[in-house]
Backbone as ProteinMPNN parsed JSONL, in Angstrom:
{"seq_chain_A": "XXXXXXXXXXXXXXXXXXXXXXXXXXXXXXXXXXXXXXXXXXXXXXXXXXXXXXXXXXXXXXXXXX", "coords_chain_A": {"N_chain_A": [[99.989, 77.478, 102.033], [101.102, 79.041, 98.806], [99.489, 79.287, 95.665], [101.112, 78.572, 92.616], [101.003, 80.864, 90.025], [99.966, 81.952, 86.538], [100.844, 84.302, 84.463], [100.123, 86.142, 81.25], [101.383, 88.729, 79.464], [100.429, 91.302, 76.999], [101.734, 90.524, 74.301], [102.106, 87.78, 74.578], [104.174, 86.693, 75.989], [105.121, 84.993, 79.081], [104.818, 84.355, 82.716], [105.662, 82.937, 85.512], [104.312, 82.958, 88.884], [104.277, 83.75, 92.122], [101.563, 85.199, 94.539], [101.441, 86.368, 97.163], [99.09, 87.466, 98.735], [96.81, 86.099, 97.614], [94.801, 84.856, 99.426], [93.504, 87.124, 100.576], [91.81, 88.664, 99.271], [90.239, 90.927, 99.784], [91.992, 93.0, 100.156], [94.384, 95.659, 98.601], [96.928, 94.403, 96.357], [100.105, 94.682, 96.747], [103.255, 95.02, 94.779], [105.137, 93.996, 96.214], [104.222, 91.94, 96.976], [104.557, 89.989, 95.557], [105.834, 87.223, 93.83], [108.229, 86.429, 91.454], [108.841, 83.702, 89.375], [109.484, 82.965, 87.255], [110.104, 84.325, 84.264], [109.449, 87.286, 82.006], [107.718, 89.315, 82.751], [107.462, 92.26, 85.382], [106.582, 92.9, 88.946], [105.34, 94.728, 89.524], [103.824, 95.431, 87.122], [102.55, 92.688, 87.31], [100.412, 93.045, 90.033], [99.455, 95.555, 89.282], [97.314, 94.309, 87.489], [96.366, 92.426, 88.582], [95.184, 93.554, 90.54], [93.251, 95.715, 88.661], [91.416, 93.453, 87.554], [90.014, 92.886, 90.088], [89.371, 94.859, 90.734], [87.134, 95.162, 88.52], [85.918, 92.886, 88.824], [84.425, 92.943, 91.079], [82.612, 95.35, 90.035], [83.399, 97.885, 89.803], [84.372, 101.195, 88.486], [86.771, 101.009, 86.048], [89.721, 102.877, 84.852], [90.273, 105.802, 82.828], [90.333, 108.916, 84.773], [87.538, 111.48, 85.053]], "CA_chain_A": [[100.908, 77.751, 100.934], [100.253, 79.532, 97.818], [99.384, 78.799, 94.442], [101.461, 79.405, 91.601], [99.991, 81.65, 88.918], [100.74, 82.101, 85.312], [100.904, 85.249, 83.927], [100.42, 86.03, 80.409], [101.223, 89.651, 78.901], [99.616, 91.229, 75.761], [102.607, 90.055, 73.413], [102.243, 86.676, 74.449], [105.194, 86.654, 77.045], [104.444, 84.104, 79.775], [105.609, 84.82, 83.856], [104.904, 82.374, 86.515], [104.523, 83.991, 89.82], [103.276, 83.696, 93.138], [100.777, 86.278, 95.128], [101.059, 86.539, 98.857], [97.833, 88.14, 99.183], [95.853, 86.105, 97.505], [93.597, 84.542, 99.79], [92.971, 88.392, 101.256], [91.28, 89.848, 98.069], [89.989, 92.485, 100.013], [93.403, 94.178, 99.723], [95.399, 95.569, 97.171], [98.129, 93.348, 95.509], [101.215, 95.514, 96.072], [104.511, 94.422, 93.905], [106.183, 93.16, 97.163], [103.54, 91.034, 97.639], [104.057, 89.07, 94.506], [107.455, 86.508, 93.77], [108.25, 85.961, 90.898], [109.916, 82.106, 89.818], [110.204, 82.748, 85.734], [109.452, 84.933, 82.944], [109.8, 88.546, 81.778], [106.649, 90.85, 83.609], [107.607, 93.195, 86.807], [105.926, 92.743, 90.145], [104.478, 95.788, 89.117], [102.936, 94.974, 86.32], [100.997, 91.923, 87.517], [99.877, 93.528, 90.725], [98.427, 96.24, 88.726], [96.581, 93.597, 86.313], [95.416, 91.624, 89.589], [94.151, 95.375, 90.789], [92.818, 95.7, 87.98], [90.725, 92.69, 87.205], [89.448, 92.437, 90.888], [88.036, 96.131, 90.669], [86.168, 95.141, 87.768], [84.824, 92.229, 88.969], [83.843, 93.787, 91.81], [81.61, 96.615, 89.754], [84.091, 99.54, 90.298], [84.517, 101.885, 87.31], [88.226, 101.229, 85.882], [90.292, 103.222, 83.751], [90.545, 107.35, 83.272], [88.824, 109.605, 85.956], [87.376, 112.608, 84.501]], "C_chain_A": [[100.2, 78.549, 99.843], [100.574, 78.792, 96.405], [100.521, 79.199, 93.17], [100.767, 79.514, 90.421], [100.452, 81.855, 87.422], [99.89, 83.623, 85.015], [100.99, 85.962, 82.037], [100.419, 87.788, 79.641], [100.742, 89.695, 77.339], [100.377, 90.554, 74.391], [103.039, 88.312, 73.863], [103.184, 86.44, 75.763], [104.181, 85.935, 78.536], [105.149, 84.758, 81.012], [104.907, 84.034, 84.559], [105.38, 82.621, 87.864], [103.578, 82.953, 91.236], [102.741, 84.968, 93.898], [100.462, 85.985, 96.375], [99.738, 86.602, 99.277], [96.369, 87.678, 98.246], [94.8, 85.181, 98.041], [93.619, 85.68, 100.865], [92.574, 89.122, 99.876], [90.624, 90.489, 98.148], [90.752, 93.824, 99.799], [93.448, 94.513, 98.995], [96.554, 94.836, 97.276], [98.946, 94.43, 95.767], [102.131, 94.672, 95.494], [105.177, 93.646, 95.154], [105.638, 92.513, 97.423], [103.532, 89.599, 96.242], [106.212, 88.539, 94.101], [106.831, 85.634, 92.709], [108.94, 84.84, 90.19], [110.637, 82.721, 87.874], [109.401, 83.169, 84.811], [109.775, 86.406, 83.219], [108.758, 89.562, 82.325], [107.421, 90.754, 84.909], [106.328, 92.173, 88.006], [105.104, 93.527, 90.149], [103.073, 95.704, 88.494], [101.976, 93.803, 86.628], [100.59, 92.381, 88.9], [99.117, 94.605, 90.078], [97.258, 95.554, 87.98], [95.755, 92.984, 87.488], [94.636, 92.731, 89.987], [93.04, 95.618, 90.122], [91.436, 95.02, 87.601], [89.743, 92.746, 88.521], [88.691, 93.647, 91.2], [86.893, 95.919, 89.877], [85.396, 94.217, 88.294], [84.183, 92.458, 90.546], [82.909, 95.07, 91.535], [81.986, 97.532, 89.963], [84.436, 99.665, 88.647], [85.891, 101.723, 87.294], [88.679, 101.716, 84.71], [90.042, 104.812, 83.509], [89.774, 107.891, 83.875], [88.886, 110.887, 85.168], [87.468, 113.836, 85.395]], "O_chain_A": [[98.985, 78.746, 99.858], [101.494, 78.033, 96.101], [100.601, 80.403, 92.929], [100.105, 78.642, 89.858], [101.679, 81.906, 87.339], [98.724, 83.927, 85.268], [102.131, 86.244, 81.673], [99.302, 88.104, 79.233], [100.64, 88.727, 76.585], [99.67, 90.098, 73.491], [104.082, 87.758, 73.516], [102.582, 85.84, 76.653], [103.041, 86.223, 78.899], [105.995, 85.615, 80.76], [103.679, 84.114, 84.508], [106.579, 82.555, 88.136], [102.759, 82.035, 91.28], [103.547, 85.898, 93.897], [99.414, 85.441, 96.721], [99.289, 85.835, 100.128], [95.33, 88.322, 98.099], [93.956, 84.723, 97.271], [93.743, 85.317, 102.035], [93.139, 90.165, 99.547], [90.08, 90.982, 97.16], [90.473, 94.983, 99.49], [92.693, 94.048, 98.142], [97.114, 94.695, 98.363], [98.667, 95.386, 95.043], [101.898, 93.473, 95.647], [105.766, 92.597, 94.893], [106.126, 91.916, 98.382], [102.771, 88.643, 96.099], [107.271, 89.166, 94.117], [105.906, 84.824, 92.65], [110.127, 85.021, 90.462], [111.797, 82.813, 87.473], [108.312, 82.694, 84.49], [110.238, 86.807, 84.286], [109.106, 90.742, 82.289], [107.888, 89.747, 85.442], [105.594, 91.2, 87.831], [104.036, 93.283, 90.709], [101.913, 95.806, 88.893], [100.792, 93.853, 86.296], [99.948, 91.346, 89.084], [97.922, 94.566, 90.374], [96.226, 96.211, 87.845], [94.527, 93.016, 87.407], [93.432, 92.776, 89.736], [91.95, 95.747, 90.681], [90.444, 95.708, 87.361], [88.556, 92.659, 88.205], [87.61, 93.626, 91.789], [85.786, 96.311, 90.245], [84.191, 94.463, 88.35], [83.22, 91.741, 90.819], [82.477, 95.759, 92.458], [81.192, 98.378, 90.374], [84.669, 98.775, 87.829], [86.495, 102.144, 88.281], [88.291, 101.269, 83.63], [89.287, 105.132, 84.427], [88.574, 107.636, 83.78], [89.923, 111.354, 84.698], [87.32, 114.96, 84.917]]}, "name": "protein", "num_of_chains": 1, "seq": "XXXXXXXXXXXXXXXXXXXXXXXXXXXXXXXXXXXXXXXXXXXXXXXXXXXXXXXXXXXXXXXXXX"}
């Protein structure tokens, strides 16, 4: 089964979700891989933020390419 996750955007706004893919965090997170139960962020939006976070902590450069 999976976990459910809480989600918290920068204005405070809460979203609790679940993530298909996350015991494969080799992948990427796409949006269809994420169900959401309650609150106002996209599928979008926290698949990019999980993207996000798991590049960094992985040591990959994130954020504009020159």
């Amino acid at each position: 089964m999976y976990t459910r996750q809480y989600y918290e955007d920068d204005d405070g706004n809460g979203t609790t979700y679940e993530d298909k893919r996350e015991h494969y965090w080799s992948s990427k997170v796409k949006p269809e891989d994420i169900v959401i139960f309650e609150g106002s962020a996209s599928s979008e939006e926290i698949a990019d933020d999980i993207n996000y976070w798991k590049a960094k902590a992985a040591g990959k450069t994130v954020g504009w390419k020159r």
